[in-house]
LOZADO-637592 format. One record per residue: residue number from 1; residue in three letters; chain; x, y, z of N, C-alpha, C in turn. Coordinates in Angstrom, 1 decimal. Layout:
<rs>
   n res chain   n_c1   n_c2   n_c3  ca_c1  ca_c2  ca_c3   c_c1   c_c2   c_c3
 NUM Ala     A      X      Y      Z      X      Y      Z      X      Y      Z
...
</rs>
This chain:
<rs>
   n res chain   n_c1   n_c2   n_c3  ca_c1  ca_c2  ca_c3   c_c1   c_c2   c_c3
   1 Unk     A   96.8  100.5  -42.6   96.1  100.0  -41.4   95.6   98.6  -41.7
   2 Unk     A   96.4   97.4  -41.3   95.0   96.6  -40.9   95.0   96.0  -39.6
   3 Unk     A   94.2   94.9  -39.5   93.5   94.2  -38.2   94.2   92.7  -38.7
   4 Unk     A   94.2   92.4  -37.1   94.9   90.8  -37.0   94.2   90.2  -35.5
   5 Unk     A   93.6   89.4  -36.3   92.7   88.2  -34.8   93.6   86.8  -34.9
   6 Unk     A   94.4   86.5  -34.0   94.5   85.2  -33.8   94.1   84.4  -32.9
   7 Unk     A   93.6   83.2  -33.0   92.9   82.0  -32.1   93.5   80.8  -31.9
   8 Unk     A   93.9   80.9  -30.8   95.3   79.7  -30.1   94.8   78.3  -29.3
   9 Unk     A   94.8   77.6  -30.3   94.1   76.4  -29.4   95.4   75.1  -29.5
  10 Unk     A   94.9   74.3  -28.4   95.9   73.1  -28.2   95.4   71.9  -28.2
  11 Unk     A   95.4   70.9  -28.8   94.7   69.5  -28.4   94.9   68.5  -27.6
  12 Unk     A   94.1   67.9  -27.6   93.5   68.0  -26.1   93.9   66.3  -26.1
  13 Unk     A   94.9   65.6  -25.4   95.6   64.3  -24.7   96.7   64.7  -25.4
  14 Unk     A   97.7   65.6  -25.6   98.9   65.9  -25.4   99.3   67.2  -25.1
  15 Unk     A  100.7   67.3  -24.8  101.6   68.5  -23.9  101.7   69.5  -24.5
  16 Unk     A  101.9   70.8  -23.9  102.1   71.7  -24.9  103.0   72.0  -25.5
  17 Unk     A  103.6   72.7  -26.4  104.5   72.2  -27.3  106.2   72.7  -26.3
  18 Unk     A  105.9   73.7  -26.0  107.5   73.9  -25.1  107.5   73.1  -24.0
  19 Unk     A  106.6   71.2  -23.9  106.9   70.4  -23.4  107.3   68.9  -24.0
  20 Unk     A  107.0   69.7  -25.5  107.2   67.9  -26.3  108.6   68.0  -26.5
  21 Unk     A  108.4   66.2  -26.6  109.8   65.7  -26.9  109.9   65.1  -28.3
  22 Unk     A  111.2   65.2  -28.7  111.3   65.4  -30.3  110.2   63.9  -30.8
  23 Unk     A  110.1   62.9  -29.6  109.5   61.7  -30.4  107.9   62.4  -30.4
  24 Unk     A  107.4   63.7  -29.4  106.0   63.8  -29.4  105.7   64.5  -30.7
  25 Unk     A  107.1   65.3  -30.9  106.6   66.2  -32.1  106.9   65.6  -33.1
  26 Unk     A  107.1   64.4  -33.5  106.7   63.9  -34.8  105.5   62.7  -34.6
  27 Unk     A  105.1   62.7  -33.7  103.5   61.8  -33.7  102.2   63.1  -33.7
  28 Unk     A  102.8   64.2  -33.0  101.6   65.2  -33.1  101.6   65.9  -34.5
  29 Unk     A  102.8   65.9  -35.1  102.6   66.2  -36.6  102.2   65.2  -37.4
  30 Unk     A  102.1   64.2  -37.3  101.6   62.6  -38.2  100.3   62.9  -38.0
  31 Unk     A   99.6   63.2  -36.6   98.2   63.3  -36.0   97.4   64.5  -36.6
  32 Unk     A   98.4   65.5  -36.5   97.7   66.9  -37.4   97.4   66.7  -38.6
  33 Unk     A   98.7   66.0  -39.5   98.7   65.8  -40.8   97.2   64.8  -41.2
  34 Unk     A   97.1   64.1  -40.6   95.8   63.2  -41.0   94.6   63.6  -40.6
  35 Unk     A   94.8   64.4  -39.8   93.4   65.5  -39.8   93.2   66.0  -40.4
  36 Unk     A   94.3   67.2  -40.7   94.0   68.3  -42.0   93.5   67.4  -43.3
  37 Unk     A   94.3   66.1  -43.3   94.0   65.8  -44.8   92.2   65.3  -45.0
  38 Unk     A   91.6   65.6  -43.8   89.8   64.8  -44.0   89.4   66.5  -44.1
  39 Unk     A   90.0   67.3  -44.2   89.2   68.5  -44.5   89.8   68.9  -45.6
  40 Unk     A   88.6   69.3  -46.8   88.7   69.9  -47.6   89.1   71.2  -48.2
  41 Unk     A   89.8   71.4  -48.8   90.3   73.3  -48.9   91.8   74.0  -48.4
  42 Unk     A   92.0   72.8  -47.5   93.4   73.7  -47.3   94.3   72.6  -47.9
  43 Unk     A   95.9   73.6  -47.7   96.9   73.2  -48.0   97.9   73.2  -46.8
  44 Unk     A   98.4   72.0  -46.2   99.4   72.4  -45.5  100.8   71.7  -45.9
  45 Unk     A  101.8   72.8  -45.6  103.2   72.4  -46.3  104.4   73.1  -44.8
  46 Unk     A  105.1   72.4  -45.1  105.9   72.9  -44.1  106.8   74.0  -43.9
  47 Unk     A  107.1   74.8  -43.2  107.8   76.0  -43.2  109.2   75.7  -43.7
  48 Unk     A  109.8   74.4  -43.3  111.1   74.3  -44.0  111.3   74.0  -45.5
  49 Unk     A  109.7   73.9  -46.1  109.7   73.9  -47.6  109.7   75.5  -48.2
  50 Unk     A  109.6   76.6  -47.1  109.9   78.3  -47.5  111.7   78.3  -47.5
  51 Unk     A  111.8   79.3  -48.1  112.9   80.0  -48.5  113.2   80.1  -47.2
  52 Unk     A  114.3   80.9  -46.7  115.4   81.4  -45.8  114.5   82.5  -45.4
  53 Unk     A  114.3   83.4  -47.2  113.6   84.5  -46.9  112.8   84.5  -46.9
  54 Unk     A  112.1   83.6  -47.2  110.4   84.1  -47.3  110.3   83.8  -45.5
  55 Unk     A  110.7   83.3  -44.9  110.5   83.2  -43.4  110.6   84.0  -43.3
  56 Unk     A  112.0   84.8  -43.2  112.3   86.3  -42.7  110.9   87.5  -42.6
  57 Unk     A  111.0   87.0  -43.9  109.7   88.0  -44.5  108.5   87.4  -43.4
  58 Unk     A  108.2   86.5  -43.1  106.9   85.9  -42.7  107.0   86.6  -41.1
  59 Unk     A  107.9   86.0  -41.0  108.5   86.8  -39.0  108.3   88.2  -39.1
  60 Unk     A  108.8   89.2  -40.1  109.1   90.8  -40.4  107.2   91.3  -40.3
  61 Unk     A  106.2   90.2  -40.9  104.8   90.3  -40.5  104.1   89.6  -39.4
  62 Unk     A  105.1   89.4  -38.4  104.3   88.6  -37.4  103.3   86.9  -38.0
  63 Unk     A  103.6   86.8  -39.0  102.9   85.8  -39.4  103.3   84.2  -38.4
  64 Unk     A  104.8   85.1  -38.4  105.1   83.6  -37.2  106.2   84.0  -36.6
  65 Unk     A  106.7   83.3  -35.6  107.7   83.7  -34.7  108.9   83.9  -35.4
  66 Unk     A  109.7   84.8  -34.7  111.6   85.0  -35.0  112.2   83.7  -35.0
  67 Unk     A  112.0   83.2  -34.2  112.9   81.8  -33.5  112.0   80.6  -34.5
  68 Unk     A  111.1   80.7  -35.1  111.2   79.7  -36.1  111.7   79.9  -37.0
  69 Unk     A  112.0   80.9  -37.8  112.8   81.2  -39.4  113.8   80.5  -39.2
  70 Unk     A  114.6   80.1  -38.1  115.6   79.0  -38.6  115.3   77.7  -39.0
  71 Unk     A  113.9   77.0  -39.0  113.8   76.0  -39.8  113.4   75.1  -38.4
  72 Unk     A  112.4   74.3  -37.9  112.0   73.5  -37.0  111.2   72.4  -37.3
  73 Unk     A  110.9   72.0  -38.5  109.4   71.7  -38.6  108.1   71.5  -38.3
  74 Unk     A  107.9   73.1  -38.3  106.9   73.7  -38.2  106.1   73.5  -39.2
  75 Unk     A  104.6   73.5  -39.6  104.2   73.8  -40.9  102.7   74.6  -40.7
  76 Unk     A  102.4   74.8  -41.0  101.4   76.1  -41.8  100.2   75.6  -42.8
  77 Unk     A   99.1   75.4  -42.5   97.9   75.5  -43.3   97.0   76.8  -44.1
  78 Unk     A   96.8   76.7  -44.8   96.4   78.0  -45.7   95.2   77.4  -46.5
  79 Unk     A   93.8   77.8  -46.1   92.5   77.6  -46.9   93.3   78.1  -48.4
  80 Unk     A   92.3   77.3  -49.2   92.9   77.2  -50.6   91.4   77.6  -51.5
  81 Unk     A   91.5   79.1  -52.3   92.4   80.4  -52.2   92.6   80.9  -51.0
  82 Unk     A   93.7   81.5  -50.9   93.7   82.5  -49.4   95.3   82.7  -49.0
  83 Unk     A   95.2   83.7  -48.7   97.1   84.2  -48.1   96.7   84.7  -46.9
  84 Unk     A   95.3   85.5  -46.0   94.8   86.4  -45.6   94.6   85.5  -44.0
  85 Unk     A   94.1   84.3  -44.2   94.3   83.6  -43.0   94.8   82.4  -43.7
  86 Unk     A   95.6   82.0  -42.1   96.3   80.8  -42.2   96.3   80.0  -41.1
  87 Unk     A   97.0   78.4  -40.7   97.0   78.2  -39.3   98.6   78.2  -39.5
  88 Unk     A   99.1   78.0  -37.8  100.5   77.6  -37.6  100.3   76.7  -36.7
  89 Unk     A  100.9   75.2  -36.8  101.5   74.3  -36.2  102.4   74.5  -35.5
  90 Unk     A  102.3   74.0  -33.9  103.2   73.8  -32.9  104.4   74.7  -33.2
  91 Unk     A  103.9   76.0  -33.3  104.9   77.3  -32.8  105.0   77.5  -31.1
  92 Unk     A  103.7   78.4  -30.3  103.5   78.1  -29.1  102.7   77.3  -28.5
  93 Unk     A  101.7   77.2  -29.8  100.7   76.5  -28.9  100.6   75.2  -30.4
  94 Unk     A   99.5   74.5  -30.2   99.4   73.5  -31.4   99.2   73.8  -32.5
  95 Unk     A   98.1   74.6  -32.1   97.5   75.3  -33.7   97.3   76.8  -33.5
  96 Unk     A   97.5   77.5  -34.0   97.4   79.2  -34.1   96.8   79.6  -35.5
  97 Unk     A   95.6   79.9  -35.5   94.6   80.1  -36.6   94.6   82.0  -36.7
  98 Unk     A   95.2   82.4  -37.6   95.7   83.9  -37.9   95.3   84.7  -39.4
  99 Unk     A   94.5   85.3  -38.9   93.3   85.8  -40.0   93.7   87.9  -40.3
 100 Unk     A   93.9   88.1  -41.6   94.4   89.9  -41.3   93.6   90.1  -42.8
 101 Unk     A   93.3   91.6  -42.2   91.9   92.4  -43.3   92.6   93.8  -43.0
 102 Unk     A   92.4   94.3  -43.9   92.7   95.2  -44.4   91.6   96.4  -44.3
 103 Unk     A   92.7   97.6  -43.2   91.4   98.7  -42.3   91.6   98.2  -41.2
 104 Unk     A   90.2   98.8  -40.3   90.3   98.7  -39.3   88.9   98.0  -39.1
 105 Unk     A   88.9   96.5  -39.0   87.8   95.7  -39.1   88.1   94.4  -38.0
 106 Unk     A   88.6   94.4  -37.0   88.9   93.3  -36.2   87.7   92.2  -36.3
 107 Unk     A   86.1   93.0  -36.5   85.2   91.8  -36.5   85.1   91.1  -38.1
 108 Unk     A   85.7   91.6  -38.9   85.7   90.6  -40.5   86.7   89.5  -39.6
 109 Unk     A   87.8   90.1  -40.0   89.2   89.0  -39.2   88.6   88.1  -38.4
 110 Unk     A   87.9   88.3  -37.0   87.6   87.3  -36.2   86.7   86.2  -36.9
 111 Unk     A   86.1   86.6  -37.8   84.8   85.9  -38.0   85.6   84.8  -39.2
 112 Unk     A   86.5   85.7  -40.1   87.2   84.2  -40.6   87.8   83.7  -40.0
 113 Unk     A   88.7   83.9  -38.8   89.1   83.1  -38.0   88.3   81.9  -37.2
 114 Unk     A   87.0   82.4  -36.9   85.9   81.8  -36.4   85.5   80.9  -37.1
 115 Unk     A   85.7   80.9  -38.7   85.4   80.5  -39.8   86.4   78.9  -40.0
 116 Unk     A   87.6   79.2  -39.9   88.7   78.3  -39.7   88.5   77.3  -38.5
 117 Unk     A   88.4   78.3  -37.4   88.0   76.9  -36.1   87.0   76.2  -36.7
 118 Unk     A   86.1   76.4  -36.7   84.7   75.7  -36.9   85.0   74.5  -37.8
 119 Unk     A   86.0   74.8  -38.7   86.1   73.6  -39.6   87.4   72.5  -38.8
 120 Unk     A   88.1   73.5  -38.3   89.3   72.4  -37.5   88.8   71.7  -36.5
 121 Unk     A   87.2   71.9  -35.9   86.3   71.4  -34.6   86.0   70.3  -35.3
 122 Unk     A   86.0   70.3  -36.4   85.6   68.8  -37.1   86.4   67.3  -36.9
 123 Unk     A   87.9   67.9  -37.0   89.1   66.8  -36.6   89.9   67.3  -35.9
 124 Unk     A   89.5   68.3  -35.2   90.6   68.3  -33.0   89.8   68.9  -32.3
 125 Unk     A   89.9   67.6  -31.0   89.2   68.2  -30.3   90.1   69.2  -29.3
 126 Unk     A   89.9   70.1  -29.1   90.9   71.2  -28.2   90.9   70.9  -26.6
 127 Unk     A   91.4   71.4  -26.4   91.6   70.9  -24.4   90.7   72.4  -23.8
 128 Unk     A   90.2   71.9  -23.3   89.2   72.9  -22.9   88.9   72.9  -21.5
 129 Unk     A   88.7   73.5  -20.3   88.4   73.8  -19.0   87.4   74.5  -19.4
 130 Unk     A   86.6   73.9  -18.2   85.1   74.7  -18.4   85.0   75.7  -17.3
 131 Unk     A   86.0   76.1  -16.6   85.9   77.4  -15.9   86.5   77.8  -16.7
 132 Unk     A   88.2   77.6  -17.2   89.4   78.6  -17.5   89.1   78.9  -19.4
 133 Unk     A   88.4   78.2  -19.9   88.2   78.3  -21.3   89.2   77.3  -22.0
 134 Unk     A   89.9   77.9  -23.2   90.9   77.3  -23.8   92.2   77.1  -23.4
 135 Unk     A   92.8   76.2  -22.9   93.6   76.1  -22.4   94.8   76.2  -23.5
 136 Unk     A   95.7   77.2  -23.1   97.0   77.6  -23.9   98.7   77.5  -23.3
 137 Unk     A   99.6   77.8  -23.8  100.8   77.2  -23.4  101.0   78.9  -22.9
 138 Unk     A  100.4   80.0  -22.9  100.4   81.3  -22.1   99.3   81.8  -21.7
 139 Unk     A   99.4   81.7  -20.3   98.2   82.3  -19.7   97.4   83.8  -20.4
 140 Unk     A   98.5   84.7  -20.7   98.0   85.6  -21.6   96.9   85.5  -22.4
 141 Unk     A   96.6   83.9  -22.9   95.7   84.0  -24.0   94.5   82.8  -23.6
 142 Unk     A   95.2   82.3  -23.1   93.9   81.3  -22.0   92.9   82.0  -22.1
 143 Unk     A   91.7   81.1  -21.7   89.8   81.4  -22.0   89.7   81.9  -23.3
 144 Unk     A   89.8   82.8  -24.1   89.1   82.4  -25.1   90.3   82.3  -26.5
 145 Unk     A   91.2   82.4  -26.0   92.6   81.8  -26.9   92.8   83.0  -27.9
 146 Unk     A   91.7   84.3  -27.8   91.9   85.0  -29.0   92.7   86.0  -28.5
 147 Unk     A   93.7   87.0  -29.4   94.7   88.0  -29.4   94.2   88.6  -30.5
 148 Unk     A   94.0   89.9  -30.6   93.3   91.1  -31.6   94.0   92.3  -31.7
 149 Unk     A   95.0   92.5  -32.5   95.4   94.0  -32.7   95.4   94.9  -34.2
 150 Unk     A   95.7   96.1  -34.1   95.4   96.5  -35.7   97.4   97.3  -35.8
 151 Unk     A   97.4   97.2  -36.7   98.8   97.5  -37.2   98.6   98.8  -37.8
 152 Unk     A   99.4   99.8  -37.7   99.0  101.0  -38.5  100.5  101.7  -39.0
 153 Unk     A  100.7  102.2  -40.1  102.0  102.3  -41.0  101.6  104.0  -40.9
 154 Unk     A  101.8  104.4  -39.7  102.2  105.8  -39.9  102.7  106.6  -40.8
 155 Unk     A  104.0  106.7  -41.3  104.9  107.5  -42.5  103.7  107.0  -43.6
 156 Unk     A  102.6  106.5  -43.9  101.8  106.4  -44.9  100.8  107.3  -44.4
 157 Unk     A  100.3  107.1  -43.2   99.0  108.2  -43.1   99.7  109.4  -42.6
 158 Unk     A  100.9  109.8  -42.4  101.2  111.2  -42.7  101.5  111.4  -44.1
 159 Unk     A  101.6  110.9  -45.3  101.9  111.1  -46.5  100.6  111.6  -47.2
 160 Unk     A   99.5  110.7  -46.5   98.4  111.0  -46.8   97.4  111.8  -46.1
 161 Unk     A   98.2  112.6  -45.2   98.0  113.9  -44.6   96.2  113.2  -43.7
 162 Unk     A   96.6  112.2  -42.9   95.2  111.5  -42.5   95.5  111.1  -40.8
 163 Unk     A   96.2  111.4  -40.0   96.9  111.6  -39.1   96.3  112.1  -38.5
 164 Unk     A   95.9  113.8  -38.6   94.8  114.1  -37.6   93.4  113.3  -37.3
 165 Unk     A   93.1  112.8  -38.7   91.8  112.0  -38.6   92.3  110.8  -37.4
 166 Unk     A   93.6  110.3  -37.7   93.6  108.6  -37.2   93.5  109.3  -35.4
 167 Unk     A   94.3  110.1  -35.2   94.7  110.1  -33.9   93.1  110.9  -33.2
 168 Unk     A   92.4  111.5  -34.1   90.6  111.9  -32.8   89.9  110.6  -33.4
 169 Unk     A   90.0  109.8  -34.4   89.3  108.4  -34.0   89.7  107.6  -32.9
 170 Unk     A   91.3  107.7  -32.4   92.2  107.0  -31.9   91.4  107.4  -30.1
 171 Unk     A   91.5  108.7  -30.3   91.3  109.2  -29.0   89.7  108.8  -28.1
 172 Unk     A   89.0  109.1  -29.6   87.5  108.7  -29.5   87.4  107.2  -29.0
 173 Unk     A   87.8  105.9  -29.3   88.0  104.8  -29.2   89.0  104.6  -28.2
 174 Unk     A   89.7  105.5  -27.5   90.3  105.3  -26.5   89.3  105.7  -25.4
 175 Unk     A   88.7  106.5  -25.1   87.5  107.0  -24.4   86.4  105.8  -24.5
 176 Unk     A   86.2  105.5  -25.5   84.9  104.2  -25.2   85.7  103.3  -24.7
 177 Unk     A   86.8  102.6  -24.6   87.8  101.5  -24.3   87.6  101.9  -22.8
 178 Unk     A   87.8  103.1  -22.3   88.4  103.2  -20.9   86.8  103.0  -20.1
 179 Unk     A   85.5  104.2  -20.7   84.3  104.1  -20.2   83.7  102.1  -20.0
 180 Unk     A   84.4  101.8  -21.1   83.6  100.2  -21.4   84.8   99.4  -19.9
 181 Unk     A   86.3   99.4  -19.9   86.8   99.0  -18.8   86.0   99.6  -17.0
 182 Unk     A   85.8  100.7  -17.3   85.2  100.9  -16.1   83.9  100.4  -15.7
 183 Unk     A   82.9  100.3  -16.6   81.6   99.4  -16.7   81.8   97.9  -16.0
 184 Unk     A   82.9   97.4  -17.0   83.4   96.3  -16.4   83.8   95.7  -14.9
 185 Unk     A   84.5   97.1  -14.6   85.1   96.5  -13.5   83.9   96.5  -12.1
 186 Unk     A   83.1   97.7  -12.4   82.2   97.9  -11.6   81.4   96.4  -11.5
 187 Unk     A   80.5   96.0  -12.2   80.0   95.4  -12.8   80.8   93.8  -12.2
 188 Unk     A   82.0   93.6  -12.2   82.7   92.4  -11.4   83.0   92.5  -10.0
 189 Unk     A   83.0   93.6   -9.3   82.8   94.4   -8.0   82.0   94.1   -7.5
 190 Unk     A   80.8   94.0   -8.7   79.4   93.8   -7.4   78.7   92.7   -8.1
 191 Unk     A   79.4   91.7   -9.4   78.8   90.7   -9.0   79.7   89.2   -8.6
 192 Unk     A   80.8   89.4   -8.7   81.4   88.4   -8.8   82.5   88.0   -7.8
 193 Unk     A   82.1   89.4   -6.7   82.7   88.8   -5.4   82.0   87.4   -4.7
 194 Unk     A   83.0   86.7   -4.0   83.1   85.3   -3.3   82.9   85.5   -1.9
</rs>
């Protein structure tokens, strides 16, 4: 089992990336690169400086998309120590700050992820709407740019005979999920009609 928070932000006086043109995507990489380089602690290197495989591998963990392993110049920041969060450069959005913890702990993950913006707020400013939130290249993730899921390796927690346990937590946490959606909607029913 672990947990994965990613936070999708785009900066803010250029297009989003499935609208640049190959002259944008090498001034928005010149622009990134001189950012990253006034912050301290990370390393960014380019994905076409990985293997064939190690991409494969990176895609096979969601670390980055299918359709980049072929090589785009993309590149990837990594706080330095750290494998656990990283950012990605102009995959879908500008920057995709991607944090994974081990269990079922979505609020550690977020908070290094939280941990990462905070320092990238130093040199980008993000495009931001003050109704819509963070503005993203998919509405899916617009307003607060975050995406949260946990990964779980079944054929391991049947080996470790823990299966019944996962699926009445599962069910319990499906019940507060549904009770907490319904709070919600009520709750926007009577206050946020127009």
């Amino acid at each position: 089992v672990f947990s994965n928070v990613r936070l999708s932000r785009n900066m803010k006086g250029w297009k989003f990336v499935p609208r640049l043109t190959a002259a944008d995507e090498g001034s928005i990489t010149l622009a990134q690169t001189e950012a990253m380089d006034q912050l301290e602690g990370f390393m960014m290197k380019s994905l076409d400086d990985y293997s064939f495989s190690a991409r494969q591998l990176m895609a096979e963990k969601n670390d980055i998309l299918p359709e980049t392993v072929i090589g785009s110049g993309k590149y990837i920041a990594s706080p330095i120590p750290g494998k656990d969060c990283f950012a990605v450069f102009n995959e879908e959005d500008h920057i995709r700050i991607k944090c994974f913890v081990a269990g079922l702990d979505l609020v550690s993950a977020y908070r290094k992820c939280a941990g990462i913006d905070e320092q990238f707020m130093k040199v980008f400013e993000y495009q931001k709407h003050p109704e819509f939130g963070y503005l993203t290249s998919s509405v899916n993730d617009s307003g607060t740019g975050l995406h949260a899921c946990v990964t779980l390796f079944l054929p391991g927690l049947a080996m470790e005979k823990k299966l019944d346990k996962f699926f009445a937590a599962a069910s319990a946490a499906a019940a507060a999920a549904s009770a907490s959606a319904a709070a919600l909607r009520i709750w926007a029913s009577t206050c946020c009609q127009r």
